[in-house]
Biopython code that builds the backbone (N, CA, C, O; Angstrom):
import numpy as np
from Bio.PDB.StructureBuilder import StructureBuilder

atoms = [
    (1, "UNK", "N", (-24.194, -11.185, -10.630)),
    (1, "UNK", "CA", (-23.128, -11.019, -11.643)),
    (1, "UNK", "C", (-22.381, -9.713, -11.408)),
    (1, "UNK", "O", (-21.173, -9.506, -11.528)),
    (2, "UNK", "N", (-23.331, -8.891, -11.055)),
    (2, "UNK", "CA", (-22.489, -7.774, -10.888)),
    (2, "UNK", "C", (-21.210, -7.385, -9.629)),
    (2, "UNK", "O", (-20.186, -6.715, -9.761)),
    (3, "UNK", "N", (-21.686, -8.005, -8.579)),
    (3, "UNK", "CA", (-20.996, -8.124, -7.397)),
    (3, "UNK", "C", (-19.805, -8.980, -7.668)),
    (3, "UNK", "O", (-18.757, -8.685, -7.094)),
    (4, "UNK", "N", (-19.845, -10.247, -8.665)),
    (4, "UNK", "CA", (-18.741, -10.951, -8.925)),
    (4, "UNK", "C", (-17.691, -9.684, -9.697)),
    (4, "UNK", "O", (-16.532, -9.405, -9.391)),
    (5, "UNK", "N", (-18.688, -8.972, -10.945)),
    (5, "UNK", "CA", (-17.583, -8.040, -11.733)),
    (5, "UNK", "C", (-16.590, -7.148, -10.932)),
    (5, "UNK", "O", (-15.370, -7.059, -11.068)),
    (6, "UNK", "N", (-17.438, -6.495, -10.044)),
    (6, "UNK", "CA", (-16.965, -5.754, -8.338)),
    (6, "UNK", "C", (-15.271, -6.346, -7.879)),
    (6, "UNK", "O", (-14.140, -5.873, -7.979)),
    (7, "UNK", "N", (-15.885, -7.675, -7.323)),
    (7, "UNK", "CA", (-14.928, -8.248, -6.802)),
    (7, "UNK", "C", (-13.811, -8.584, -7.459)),
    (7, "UNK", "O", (-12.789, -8.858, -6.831)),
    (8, "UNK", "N", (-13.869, -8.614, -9.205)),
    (8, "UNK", "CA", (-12.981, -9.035, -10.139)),
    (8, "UNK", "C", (-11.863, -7.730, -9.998)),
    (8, "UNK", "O", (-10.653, -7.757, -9.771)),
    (9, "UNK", "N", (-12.684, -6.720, -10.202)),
    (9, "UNK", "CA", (-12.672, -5.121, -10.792)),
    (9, "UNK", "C", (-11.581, -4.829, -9.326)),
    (9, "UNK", "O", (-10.535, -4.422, -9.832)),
    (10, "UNK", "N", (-11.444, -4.856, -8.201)),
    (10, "UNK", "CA", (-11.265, -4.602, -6.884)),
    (10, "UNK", "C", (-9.923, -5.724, -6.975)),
    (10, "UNK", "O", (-8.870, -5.103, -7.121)),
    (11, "UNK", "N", (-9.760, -7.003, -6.930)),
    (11, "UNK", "CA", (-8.768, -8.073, -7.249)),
    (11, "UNK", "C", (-7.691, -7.315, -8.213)),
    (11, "UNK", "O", (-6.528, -7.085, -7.881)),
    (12, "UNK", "N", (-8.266, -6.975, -9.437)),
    (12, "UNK", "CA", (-6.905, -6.158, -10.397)),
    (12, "UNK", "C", (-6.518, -5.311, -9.712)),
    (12, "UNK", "O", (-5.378, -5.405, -9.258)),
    (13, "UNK", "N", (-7.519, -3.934, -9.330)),
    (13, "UNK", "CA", (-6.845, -3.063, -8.793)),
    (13, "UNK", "C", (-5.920, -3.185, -7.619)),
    (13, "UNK", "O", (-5.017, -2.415, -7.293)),
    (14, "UNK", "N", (-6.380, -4.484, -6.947)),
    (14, "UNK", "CA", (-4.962, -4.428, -5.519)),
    (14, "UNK", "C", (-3.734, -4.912, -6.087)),
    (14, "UNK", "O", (-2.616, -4.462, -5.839)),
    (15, "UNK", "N", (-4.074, -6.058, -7.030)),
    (15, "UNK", "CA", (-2.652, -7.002, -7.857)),
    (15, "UNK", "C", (-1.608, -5.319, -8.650)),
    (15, "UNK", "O", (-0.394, -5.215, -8.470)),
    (16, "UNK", "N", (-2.482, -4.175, -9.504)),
    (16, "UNK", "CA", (-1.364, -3.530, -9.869)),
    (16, "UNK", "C", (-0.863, -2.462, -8.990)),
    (16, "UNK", "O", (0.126, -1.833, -9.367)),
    (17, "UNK", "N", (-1.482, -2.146, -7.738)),
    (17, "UNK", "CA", (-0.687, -1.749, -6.540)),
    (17, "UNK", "C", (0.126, -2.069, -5.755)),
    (17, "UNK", "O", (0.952, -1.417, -5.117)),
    (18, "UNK", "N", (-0.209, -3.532, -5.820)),
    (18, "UNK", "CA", (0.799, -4.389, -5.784)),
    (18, "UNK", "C", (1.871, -4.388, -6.176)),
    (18, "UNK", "O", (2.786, -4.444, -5.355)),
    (19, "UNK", "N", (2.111, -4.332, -7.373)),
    (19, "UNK", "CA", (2.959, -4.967, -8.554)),
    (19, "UNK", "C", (3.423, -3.273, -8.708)),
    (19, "UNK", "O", (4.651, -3.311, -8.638)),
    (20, "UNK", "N", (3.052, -2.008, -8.861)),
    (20, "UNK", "CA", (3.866, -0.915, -9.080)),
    (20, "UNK", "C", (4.467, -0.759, -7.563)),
    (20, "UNK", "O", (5.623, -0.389, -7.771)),
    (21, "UNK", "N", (4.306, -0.838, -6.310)),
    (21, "UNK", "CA", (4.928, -1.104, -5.447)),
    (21, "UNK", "C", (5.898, -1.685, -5.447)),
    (21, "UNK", "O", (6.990, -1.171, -5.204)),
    (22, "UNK", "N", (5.690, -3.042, -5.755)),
    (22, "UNK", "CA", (7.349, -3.937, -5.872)),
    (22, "UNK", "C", (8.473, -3.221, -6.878)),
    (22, "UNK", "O", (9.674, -3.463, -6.755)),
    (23, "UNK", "N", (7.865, -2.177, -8.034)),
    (23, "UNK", "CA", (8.885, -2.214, -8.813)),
    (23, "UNK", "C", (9.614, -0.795, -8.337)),
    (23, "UNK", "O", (10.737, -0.448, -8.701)),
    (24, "UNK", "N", (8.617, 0.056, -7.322)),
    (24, "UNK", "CA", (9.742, 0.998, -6.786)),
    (24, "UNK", "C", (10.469, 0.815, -5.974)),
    (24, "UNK", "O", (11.413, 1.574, -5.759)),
    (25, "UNK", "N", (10.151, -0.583, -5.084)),
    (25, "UNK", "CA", (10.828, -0.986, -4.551)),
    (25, "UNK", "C", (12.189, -1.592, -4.479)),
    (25, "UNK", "O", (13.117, -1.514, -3.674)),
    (26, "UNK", "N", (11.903, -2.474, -6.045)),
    (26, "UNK", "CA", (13.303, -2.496, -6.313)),
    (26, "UNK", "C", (14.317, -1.565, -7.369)),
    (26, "UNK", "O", (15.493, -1.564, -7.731)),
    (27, "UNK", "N", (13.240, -0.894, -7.574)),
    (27, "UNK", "CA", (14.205, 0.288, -8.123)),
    (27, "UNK", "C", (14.874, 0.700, -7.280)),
    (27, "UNK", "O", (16.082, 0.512, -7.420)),
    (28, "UNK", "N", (14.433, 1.381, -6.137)),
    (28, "UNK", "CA", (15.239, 1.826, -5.002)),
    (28, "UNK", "C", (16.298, 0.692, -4.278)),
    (28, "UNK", "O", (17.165, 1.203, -3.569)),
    (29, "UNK", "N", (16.307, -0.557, -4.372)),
    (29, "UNK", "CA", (16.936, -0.868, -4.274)),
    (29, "UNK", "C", (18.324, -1.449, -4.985)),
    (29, "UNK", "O", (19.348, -1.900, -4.471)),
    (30, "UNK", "N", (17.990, -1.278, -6.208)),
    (30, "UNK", "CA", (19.338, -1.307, -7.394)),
    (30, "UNK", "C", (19.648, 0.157, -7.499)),
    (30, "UNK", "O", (20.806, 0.575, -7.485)),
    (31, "UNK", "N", (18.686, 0.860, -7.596)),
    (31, "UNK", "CA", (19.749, 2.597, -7.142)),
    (31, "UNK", "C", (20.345, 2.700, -5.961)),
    (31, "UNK", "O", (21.226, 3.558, -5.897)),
    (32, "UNK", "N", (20.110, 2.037, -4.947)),
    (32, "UNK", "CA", (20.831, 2.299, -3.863)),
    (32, "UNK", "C", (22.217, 1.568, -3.412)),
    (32, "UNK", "O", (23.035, 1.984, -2.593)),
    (33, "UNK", "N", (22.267, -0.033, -4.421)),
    (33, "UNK", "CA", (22.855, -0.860, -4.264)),
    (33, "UNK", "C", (24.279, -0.452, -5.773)),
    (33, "UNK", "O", (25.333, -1.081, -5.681)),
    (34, "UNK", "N", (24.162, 0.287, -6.652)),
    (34, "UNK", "CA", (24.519, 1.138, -7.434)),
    (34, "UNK", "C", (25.230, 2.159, -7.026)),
    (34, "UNK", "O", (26.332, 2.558, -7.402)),
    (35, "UNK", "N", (24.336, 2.644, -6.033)),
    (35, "UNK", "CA", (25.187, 3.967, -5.599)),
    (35, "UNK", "C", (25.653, 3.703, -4.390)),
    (35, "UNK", "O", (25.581, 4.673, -3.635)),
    (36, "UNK", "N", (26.182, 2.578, -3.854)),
    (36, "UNK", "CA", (27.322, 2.463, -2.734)),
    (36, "UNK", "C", (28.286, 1.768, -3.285)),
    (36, "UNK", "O", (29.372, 1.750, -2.706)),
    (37, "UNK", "N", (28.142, 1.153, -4.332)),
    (37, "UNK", "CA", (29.714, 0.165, -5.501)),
    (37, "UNK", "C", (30.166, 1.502, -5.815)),
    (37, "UNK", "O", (31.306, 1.840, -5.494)),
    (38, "UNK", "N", (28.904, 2.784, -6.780)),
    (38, "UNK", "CA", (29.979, 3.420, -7.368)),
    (38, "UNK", "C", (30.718, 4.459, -6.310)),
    (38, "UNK", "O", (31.698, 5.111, -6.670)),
]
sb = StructureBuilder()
sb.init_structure("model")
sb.init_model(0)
sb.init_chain("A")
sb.init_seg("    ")
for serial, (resi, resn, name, xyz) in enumerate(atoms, 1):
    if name == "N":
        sb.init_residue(resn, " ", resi, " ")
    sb.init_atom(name, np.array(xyz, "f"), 0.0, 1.0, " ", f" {name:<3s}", serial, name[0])
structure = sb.get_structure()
């Protein structure tokens, strides 16, 4: 049981590295896409 909690515990942590990755990603890309219109 515990090795499953592990593996659960390890699964979230990559999904919100994941997921805060993508959103600087597209931050940087609507600031960048922003700042060549304006």
């Amino acid at each position: 049981a515990e090795s499953l909690l592990g593996e659960a515990e390890a699964e979230l942590s990559k999904a919100e590295m994941l997921e805060s990755r993508d959103t600087k990603i597209r931050d940087a890309e609507l600031g960048g896409r922003s700042a060549m219109i304006g």
